[in-house]
C-alpha positions as CSV (number, residue, x, y, z in Angstrom):
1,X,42.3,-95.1,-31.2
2,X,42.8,-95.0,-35.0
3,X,42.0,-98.7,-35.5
4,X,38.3,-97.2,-34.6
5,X,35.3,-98.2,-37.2
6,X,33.4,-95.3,-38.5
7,X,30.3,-95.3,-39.3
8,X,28.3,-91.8,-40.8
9,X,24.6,-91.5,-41.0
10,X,23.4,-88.8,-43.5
11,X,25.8,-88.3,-46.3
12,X,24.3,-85.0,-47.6
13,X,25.9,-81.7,-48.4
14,X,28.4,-81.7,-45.4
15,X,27.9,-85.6,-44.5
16,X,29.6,-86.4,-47.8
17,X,31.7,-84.0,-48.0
18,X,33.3,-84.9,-44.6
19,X,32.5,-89.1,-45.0
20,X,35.0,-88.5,-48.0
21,X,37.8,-86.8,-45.9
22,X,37.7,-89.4,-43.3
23,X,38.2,-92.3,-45.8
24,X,40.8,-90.3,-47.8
25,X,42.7,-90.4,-44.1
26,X,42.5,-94.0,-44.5
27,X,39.9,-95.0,-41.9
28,X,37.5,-97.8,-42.5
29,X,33.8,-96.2,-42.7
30,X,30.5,-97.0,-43.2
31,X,27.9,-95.3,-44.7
32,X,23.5,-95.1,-44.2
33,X,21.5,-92.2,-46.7
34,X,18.0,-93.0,-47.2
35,X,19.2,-91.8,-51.0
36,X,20.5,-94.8,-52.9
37,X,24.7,-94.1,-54.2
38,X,25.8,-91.3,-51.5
39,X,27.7,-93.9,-49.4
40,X,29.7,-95.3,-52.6
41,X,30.3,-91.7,-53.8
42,X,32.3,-90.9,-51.0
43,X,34.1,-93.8,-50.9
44,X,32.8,-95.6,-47.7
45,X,31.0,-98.7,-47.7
46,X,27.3,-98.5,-48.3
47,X,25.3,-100.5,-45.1
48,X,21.6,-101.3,-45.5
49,X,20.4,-99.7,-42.1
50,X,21.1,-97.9,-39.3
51,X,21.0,-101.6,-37.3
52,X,24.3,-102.9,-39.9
53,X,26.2,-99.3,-39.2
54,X,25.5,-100.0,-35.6
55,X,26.8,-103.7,-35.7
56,X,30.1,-102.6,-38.0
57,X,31.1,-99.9,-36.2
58,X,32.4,-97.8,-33.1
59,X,31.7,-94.2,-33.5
60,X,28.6,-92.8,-35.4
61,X,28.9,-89.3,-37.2
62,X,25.1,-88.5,-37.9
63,X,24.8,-85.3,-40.2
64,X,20.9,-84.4,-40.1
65,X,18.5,-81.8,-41.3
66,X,17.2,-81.2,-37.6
67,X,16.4,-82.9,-34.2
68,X,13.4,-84.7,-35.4
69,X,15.5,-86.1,-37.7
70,X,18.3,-86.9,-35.1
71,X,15.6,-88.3,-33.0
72,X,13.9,-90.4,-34.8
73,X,17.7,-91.8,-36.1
74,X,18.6,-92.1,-32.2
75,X,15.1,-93.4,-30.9
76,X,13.4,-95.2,-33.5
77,X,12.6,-98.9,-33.5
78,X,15.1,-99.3,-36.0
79,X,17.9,-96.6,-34.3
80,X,20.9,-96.5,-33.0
81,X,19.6,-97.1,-29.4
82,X,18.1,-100.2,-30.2
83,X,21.5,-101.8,-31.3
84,X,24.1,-99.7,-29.3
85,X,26.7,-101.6,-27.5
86,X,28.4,-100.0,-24.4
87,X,31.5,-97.9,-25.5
88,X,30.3,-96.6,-28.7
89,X,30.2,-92.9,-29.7
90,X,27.8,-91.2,-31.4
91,X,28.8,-87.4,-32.6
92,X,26.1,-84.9,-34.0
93,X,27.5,-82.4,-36.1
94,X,23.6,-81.7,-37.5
95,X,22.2,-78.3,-36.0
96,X,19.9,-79.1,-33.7
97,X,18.0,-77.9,-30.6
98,X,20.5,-78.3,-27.0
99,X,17.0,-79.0,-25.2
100,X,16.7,-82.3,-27.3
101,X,20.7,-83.0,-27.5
102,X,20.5,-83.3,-23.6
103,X,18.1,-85.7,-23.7
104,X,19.4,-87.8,-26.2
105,X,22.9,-87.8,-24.0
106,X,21.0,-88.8,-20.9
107,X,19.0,-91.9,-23.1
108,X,22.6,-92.9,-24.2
109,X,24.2,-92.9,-21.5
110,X,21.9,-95.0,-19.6
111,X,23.0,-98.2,-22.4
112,X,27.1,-97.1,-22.1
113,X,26.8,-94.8,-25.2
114,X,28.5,-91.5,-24.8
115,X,27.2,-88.5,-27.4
116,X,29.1,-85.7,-28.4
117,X,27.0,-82.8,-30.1
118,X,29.7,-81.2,-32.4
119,X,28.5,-78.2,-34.4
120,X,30.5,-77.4,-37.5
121,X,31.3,-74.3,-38.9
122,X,32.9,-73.4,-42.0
123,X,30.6,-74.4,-45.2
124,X,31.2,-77.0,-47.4
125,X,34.5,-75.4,-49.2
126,X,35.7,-76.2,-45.4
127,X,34.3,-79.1,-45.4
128,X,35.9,-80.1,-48.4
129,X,39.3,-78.8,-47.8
130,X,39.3,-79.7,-44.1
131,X,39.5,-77.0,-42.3
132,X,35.9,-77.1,-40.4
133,X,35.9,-75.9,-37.0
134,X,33.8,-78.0,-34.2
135,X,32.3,-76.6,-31.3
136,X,31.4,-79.5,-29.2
137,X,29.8,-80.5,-26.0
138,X,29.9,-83.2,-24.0
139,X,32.6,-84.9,-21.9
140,X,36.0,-83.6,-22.2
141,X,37.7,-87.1,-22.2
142,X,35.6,-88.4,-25.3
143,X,36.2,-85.4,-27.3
144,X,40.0,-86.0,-26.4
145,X,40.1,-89.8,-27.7
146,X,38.8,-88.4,-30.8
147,X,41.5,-85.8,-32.0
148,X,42.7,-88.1,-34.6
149,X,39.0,-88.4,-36.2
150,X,38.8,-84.4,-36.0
151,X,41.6,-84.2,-37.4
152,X,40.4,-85.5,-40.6
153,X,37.8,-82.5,-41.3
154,X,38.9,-79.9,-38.8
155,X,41.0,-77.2,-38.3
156,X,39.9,-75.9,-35.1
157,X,37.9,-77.7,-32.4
158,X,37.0,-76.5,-29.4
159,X,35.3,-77.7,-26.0
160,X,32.3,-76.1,-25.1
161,X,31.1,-78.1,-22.1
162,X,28.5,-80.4,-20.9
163,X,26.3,-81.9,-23.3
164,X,24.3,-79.5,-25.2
165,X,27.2,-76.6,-25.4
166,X,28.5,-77.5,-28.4
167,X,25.2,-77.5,-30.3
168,X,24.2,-74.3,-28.3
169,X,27.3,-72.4,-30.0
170,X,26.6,-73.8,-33.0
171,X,23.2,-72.2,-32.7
172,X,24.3,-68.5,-31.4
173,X,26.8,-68.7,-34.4
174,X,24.6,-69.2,-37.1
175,X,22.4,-66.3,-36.1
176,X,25.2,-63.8,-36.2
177,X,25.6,-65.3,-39.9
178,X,22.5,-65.0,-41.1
179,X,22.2,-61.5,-40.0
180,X,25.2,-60.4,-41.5
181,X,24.5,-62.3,-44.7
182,X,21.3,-61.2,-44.9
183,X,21.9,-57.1,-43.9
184,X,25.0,-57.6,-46.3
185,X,22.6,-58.6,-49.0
186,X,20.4,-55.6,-48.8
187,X,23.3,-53.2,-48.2
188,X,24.9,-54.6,-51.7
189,X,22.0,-54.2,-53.0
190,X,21.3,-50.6,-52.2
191,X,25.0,-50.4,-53.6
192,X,24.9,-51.8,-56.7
193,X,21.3,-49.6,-57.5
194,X,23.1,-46.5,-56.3
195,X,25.9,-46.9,-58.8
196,X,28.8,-48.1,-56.4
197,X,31.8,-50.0,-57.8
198,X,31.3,-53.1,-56.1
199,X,34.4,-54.8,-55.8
200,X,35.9,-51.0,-54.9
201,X,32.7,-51.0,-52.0
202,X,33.9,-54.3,-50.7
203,X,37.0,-52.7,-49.8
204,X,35.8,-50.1,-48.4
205,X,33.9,-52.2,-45.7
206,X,36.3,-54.3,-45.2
207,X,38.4,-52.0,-43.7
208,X,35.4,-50.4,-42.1
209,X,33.5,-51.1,-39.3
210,X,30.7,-52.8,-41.6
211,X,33.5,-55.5,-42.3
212,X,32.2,-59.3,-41.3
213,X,32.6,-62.5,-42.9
214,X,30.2,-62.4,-45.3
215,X,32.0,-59.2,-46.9
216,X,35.1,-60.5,-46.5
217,X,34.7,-63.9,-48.1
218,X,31.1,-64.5,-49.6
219,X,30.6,-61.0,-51.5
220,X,34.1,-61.0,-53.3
221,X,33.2,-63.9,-55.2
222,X,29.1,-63.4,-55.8
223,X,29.8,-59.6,-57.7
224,X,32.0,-62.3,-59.9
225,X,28.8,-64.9,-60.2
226,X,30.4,-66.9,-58.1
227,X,27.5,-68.2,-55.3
228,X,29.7,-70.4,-54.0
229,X,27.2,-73.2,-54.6
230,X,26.5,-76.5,-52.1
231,X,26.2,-74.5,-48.7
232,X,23.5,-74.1,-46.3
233,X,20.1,-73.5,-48.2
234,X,17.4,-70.3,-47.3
235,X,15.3,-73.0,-45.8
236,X,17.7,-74.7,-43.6
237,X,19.1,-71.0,-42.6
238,X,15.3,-70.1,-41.4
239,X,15.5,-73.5,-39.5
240,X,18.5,-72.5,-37.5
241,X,16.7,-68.9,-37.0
242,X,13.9,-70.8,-35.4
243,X,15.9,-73.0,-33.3
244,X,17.8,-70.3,-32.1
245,X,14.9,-68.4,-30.8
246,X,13.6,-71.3,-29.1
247,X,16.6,-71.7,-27.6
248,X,17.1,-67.5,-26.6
249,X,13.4,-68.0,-25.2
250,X,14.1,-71.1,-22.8
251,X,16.8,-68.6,-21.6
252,X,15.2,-66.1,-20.9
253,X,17.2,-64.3,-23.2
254,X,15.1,-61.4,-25.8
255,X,15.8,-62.0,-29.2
256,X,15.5,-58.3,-31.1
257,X,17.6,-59.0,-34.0
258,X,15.6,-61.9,-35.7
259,X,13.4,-60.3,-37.9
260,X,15.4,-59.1,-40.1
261,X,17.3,-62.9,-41.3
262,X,13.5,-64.3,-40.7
263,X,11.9,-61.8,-43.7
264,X,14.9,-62.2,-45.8
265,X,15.5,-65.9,-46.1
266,X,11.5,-66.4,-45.8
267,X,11.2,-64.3,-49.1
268,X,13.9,-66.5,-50.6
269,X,12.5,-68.9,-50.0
270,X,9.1,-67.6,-50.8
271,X,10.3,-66.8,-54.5
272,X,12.1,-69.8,-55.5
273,X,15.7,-69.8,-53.8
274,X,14.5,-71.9,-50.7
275,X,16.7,-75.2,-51.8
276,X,20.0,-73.2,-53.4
277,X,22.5,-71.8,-51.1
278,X,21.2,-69.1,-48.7
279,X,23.6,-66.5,-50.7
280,X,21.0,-66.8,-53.1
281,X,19.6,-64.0,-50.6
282,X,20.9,-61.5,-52.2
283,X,18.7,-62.2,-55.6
284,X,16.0,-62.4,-53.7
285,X,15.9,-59.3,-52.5
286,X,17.1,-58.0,-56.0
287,X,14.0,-59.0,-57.1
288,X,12.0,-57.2,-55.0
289,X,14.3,-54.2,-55.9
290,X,13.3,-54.3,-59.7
291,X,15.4,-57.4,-60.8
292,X,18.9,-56.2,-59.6
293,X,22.0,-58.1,-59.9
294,X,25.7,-57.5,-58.6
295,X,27.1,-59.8,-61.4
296,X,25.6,-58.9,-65.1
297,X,27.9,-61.1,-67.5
298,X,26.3,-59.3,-70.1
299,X,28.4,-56.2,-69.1
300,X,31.9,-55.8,-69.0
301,X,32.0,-54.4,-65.5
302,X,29.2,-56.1,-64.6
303,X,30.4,-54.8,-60.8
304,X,29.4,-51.1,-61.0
């Protein structure tokens, strides 16, 4: 039902971003940020506390760091389980570990609440523009009564299954991206020290088998200085790393490939870029190679 209150807890980078889509649509919202002014700057109403977002409203968006965070938002003396009423909605579109999402569903449950854990995809130009896509998990009837709320911020959402398969998706996804950031990093590096024409290089694996999204849509614009600023940070990228081989490990599943994304965002982090956007990567390890840059605006083509 449209005529549904919303109500968004954590109106960060991707909280705000998507809290000012949903009003633009012309739903009533509520907003809770621990940081004074977010709420208004997206254009929802500012509440006091997760108790007044609870009273005012009927579905919860909670955009998090991690599942502490979602936790302690959830369960705390002053959460959203201590002033739930039966047939509210709570959707997590933080990243967060599946192990704690399907306890957190079972908790709600028990008081009427139903949670939806709804990993997005897309970055905040996505976000922005709304054109996000949602993995989500949970049941298949309450992801249905929300299309017209996903419809706000998303261009693609699709039902993973029972609770925890949405943020499980999320999870495997953002491992495959920060490999391929992170290998596409060193390789443009490598490039741009050999002598390579960048932009000319991009081309070439793009319609190679080397071609994967971070060629085809981060890379084009950083060899212009373009870092495409406001995304996920090295530190929150070595988070989702880490909750993804927790998760590969309660699986049974080896993880081989982590190692690599691990040492590259940990250096980034380790020299400076741990709270910019985890493109930042790629100065990072341009640094360690001898201060190289793909974009030198002191040169005129400041790509080869």
């Amino acid at each position: 039902m449209a005529s549904q209150r919303i109500g968004i807890i954590g109106l960060g980078n991707m909280g705000g971003r998507i809290g000012a889509r949903v009003v633009a649509a012309g739903h009533p919202v509520v907003g809770f940020d621990p940081v004074a002014g977010r709420a208004e700057e997206t254009g929802a109403a500012a509440a006091a506390s997760i108790a007044a977002v609870a009273a005012e409203t009927d579905v919860f968006l909670l955009s998090l760091p991690d599942s502490t965070v979602v936790e302690s938002v959830v369960l705390g003396a002053d959460g959203i389980l201590a002033h739930a009423r039966e047939g509210q909605i709570v959707v997590d579109l933080s990243t967060a570990a599946p192990s704690s999402t399907q306890r957190l569903h079972g908790v709600l449950r028990e008081r009427g609440v139903a949670l939806l854990d709804a990993g997005i995809s897309g970055g905040a130009a996505a976000a922005e523009k709304g054109t996000l896509s949602i993995m989500v998990g949970g049941e298949k009837d309450v992801v249905d009564s929300l299309d017209w709320l996903f419809a706000t911020f998303a261009a693609n959402v699709f039902h993973m299954g029972e609770a925890g398969a949405g943020h499980t998706a999320k999870l495997l996804n953002n491992f495959l991206n920060a490999v391929s950031l992170a290998a596409t990093a060193e390789v443009m590096v490598a490039a741009r020290k050999a002598g390579l024409e960048l932009t000319t290089f991009l081309d070439v694996l793009n319609s190679s088998s080397g071609v994967n999204f971070a060629t085809q849509n981060r890379f084009p614009r950083i060899v212009q200085g373009d870092y495409l600023e406001g995304g996920l940070t090295s530190k929150l990228m070595t988070k989702d790393v880490v909750l993804y081989l927790d998760h590969v490990r309660e699986l049974g599943v080896p993880a081989l490939n982590a190692a690599g994304p691990l040492a590259s965002f940990g250096l980034a982090t380790q020299l400076g870029y741990g709270d910019l956007i985890s493109n930042r990567v790629v100065d990072a390890i341009g640094d360690v190679a001898g201060g190289t840059r793909l974009y030198d605006p002191d040169h005129e083509d400041s790509t080869r």
